[in-house]
N, CA, C and O atoms as a Maestro MAE file, in Angstrom:
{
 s_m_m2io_version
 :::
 2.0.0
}

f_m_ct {
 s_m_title
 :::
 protein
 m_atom[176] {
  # First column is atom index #
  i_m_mmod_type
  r_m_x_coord
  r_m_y_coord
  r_m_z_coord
  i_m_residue_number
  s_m_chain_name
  s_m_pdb_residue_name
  s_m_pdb_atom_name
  i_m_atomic_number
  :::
  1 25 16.647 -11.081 9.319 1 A "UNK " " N  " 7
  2 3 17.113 -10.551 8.039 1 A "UNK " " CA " 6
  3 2 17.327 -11.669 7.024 1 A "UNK " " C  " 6
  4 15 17.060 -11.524 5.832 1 A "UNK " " O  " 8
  5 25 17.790 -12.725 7.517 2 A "UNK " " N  " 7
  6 3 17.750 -14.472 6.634 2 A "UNK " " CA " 6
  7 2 16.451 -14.257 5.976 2 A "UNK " " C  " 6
  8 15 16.112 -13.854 4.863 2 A "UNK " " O  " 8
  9 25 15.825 -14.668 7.054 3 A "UNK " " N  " 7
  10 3 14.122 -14.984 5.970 3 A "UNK " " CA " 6
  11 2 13.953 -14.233 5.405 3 A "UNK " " C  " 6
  12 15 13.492 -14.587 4.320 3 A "UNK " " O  " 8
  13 25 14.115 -12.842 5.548 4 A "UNK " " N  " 7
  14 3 13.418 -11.817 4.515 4 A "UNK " " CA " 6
  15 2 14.413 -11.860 3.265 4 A "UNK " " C  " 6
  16 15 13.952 -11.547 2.167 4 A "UNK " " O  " 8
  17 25 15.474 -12.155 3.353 5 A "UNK " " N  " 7
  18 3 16.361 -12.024 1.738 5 A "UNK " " CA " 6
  19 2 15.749 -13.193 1.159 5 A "UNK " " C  " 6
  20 15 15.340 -13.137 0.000 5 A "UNK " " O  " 8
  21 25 15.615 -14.508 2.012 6 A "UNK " " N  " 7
  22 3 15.163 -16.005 1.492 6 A "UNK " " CA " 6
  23 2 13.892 -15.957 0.656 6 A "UNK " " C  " 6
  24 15 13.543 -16.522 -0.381 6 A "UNK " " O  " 8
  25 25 13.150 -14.803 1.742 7 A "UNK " " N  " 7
  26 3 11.704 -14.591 0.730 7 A "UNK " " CA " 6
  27 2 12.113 -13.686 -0.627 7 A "UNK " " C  " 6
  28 15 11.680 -13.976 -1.742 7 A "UNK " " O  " 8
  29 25 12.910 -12.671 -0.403 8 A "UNK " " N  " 7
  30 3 13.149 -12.105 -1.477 8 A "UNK " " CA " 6
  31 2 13.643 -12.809 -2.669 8 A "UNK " " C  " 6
  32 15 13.474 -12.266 -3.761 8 A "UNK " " O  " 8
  33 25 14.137 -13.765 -2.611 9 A "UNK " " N  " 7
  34 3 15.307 -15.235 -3.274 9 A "UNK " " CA " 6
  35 2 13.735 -15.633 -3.795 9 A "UNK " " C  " 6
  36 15 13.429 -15.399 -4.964 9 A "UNK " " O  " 8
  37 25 12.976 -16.112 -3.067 10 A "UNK " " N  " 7
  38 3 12.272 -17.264 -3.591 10 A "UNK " " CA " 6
  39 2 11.151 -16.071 -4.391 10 A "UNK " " C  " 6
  40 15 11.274 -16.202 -5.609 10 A "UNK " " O  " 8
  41 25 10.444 -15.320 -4.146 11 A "UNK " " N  " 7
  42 3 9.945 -14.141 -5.228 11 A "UNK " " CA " 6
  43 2 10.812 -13.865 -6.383 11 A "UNK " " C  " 6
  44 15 10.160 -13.939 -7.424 11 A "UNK " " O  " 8
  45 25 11.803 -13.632 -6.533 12 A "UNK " " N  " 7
  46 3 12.812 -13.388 -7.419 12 A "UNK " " CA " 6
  47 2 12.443 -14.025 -8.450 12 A "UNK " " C  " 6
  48 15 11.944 -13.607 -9.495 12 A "UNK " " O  " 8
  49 25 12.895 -15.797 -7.885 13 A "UNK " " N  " 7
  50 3 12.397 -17.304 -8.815 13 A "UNK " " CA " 6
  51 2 10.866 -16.718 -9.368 13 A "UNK " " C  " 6
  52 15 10.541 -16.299 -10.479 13 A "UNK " " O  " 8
  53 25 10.082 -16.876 -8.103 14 A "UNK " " N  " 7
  54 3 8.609 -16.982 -9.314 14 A "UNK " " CA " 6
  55 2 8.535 -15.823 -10.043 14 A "UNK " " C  " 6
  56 15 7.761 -16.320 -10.861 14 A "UNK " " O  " 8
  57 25 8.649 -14.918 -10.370 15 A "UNK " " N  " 7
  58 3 8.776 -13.666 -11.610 15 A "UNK " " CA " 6
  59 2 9.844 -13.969 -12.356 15 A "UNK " " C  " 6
  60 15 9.788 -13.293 -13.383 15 A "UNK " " O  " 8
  61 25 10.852 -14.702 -12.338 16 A "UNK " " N  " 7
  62 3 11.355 -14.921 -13.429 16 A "UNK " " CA " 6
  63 2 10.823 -16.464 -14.296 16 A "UNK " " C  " 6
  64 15 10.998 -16.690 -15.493 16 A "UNK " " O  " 8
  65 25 10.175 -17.343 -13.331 17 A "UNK " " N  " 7
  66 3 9.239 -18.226 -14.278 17 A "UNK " " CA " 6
  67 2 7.750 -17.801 -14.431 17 A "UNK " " C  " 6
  68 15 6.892 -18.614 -14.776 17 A "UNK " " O  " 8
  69 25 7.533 -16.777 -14.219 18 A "UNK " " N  " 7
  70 3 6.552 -16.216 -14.971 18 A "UNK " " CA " 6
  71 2 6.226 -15.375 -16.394 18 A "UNK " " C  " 6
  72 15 5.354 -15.181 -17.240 18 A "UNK " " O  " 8
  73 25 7.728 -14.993 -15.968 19 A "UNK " " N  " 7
  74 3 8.638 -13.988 -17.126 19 A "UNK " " CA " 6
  75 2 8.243 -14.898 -17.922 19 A "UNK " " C  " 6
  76 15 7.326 -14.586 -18.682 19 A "UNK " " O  " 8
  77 25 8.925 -16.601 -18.017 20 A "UNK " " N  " 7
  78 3 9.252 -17.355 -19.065 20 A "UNK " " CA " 6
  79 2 7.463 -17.946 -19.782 20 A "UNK " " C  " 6
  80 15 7.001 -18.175 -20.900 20 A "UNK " " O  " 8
  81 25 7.069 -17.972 -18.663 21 A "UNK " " N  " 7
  82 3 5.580 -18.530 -19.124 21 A "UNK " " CA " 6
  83 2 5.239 -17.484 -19.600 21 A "UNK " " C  " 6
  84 15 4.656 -17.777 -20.644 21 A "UNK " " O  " 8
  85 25 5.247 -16.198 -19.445 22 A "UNK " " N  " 7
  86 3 4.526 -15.377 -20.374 22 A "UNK " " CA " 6
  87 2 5.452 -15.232 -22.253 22 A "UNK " " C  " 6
  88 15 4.973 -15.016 -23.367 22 A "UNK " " O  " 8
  89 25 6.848 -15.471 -21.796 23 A "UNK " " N  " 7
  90 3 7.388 -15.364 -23.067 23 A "UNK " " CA " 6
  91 2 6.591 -16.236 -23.722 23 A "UNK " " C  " 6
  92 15 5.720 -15.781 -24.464 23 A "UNK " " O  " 8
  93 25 6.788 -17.995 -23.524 24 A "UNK " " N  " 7
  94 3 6.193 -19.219 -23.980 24 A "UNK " " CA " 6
  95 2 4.841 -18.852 -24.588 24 A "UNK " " C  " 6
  96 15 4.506 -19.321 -25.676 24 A "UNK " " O  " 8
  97 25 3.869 -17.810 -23.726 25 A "UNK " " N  " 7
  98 3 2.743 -18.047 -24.291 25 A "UNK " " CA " 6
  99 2 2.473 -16.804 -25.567 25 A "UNK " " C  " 6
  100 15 1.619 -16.734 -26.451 25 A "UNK " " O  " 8
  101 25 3.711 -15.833 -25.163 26 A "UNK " " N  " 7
  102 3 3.339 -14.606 -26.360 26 A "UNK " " CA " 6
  103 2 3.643 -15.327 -27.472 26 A "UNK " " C  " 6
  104 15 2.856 -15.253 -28.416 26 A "UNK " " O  " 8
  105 25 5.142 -16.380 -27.620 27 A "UNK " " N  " 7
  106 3 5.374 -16.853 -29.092 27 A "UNK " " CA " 6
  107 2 4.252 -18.215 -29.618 27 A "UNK " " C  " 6
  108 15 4.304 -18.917 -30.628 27 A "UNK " " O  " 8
  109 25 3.380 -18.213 -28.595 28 A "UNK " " N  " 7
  110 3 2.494 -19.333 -29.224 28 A "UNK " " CA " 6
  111 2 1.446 -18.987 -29.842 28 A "UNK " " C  " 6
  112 15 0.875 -19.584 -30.754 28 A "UNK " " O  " 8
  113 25 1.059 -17.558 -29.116 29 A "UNK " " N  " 7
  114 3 0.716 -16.341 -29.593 29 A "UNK " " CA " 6
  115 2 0.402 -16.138 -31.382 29 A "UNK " " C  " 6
  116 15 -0.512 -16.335 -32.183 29 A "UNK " " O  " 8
  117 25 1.697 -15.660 -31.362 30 A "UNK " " N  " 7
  118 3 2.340 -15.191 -32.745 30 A "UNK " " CA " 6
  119 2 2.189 -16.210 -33.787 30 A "UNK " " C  " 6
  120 15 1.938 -15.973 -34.969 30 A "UNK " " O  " 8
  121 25 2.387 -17.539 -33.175 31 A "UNK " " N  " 7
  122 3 2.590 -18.250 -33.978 31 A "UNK " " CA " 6
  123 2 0.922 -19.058 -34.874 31 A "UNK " " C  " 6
  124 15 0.786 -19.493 -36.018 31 A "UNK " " O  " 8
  125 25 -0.063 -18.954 -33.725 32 A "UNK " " N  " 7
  126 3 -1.141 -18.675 -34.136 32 A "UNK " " CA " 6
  127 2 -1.824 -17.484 -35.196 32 A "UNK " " C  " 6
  128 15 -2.544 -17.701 -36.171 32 A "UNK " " O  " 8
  129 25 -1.360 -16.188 -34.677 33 A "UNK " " N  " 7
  130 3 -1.616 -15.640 -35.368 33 A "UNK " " CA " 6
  131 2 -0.859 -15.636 -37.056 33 A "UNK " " C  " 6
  132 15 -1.555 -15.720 -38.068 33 A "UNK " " O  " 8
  133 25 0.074 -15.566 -37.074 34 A "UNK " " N  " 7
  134 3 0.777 -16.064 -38.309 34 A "UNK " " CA " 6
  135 2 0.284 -17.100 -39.110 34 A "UNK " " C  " 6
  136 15 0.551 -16.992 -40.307 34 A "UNK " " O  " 8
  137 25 -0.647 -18.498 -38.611 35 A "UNK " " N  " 7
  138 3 -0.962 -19.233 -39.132 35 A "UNK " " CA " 6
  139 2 -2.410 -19.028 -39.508 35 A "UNK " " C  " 6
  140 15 -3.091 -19.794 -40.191 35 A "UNK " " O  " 8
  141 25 -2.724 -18.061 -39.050 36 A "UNK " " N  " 7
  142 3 -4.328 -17.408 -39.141 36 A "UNK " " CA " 6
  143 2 -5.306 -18.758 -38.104 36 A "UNK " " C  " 6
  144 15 -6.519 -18.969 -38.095 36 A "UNK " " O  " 8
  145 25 -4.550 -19.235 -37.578 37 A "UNK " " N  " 7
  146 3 -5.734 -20.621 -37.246 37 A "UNK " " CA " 6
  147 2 -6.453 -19.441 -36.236 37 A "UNK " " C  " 6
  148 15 -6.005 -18.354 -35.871 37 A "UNK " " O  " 8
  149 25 -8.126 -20.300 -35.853 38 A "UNK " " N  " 7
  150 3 -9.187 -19.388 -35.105 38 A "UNK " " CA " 6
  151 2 -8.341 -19.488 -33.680 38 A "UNK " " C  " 6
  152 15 -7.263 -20.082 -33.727 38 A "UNK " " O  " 8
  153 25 -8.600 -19.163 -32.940 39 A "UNK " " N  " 7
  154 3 -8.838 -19.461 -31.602 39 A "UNK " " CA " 6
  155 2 -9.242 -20.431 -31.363 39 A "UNK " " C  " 6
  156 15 -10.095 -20.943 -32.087 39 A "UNK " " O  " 8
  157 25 -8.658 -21.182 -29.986 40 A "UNK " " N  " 7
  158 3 -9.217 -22.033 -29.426 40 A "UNK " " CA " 6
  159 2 -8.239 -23.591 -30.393 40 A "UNK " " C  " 6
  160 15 -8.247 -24.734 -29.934 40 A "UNK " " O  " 8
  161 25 -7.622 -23.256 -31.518 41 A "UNK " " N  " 7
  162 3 -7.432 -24.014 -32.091 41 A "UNK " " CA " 6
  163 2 -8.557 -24.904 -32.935 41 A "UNK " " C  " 6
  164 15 -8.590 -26.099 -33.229 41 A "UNK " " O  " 8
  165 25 -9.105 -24.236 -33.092 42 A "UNK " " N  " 7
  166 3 -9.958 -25.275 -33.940 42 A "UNK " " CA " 6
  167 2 -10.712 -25.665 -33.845 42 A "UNK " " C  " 6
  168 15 -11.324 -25.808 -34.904 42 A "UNK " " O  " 8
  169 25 -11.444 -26.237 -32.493 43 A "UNK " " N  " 7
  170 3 -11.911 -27.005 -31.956 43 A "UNK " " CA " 6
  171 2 -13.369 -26.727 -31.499 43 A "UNK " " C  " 6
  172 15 -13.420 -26.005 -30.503 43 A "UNK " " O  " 8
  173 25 -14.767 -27.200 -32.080 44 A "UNK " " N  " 7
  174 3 -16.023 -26.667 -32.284 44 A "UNK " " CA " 6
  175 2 -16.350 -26.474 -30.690 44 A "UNK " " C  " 6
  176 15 -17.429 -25.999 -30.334 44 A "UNK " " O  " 8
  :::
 }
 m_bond[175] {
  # First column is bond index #
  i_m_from
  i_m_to
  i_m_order
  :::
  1 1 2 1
  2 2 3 1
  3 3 4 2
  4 3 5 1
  5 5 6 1
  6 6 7 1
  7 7 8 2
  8 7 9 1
  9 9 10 1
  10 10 11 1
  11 11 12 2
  12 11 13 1
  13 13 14 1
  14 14 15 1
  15 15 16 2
  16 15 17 1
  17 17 18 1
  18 18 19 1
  19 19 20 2
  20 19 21 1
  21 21 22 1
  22 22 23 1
  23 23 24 2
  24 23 25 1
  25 25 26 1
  26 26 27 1
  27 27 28 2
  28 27 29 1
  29 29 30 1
  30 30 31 1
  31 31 32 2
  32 31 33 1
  33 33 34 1
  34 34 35 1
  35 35 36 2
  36 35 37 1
  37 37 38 1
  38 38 39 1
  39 39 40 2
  40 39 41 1
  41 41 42 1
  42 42 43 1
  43 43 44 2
  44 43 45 1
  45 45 46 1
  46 46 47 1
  47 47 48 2
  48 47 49 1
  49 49 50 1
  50 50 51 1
  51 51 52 2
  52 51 53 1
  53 53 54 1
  54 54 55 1
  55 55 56 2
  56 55 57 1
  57 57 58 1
  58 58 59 1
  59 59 60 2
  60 59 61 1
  61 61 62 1
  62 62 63 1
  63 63 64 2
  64 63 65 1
  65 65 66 1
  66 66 67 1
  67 67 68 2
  68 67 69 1
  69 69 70 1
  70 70 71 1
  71 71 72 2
  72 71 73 1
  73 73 74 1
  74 74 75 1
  75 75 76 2
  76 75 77 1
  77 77 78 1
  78 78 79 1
  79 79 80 2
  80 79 81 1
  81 81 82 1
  82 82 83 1
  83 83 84 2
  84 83 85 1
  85 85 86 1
  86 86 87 1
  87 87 88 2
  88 87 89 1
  89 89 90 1
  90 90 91 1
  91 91 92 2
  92 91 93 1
  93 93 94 1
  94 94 95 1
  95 95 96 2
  96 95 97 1
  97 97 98 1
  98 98 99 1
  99 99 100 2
  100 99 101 1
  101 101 102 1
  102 102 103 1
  103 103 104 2
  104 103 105 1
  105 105 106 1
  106 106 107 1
  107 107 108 2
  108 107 109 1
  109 109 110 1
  110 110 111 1
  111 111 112 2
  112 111 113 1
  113 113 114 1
  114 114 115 1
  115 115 116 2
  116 115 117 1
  117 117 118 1
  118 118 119 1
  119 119 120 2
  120 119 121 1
  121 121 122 1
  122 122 123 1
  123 123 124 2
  124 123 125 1
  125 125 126 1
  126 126 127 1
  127 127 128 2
  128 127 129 1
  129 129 130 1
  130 130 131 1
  131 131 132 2
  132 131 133 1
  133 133 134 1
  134 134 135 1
  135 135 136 2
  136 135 137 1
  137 137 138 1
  138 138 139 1
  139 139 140 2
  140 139 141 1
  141 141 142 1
  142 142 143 1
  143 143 144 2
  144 143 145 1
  145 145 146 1
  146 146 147 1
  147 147 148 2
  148 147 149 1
  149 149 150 1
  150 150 151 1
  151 151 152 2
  152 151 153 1
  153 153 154 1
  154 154 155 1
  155 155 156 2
  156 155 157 1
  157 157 158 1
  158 158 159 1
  159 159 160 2
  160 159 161 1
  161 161 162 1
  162 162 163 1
  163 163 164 2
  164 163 165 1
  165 165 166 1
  166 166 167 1
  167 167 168 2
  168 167 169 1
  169 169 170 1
  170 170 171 1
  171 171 172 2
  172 171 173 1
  173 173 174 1
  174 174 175 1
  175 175 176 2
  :::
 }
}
């Protein structure tokens, strides 16, 4: 019953830093779009 809560513990962690990487990437997102730049940044 240890290991299985431990696994549950350590799943927990990675969805909540995934949570954050997806926040990170929606406002970089936005922030692109707001600036109208292309995709890709720019870059030919």
């Amino acid at each position: 019953m240890d290991e299985l809560a431990a696994r549950v513990e350590a799943l927990q962690r990675q969805v909540g830093e995934l949570a954050e990487r997806q926040d990170f990437t929606e406002r970089l997102l936005a922030k692109v779009r707001e600036k109208g730049l292309p995709p890709g940044g720019g870059t030919p």
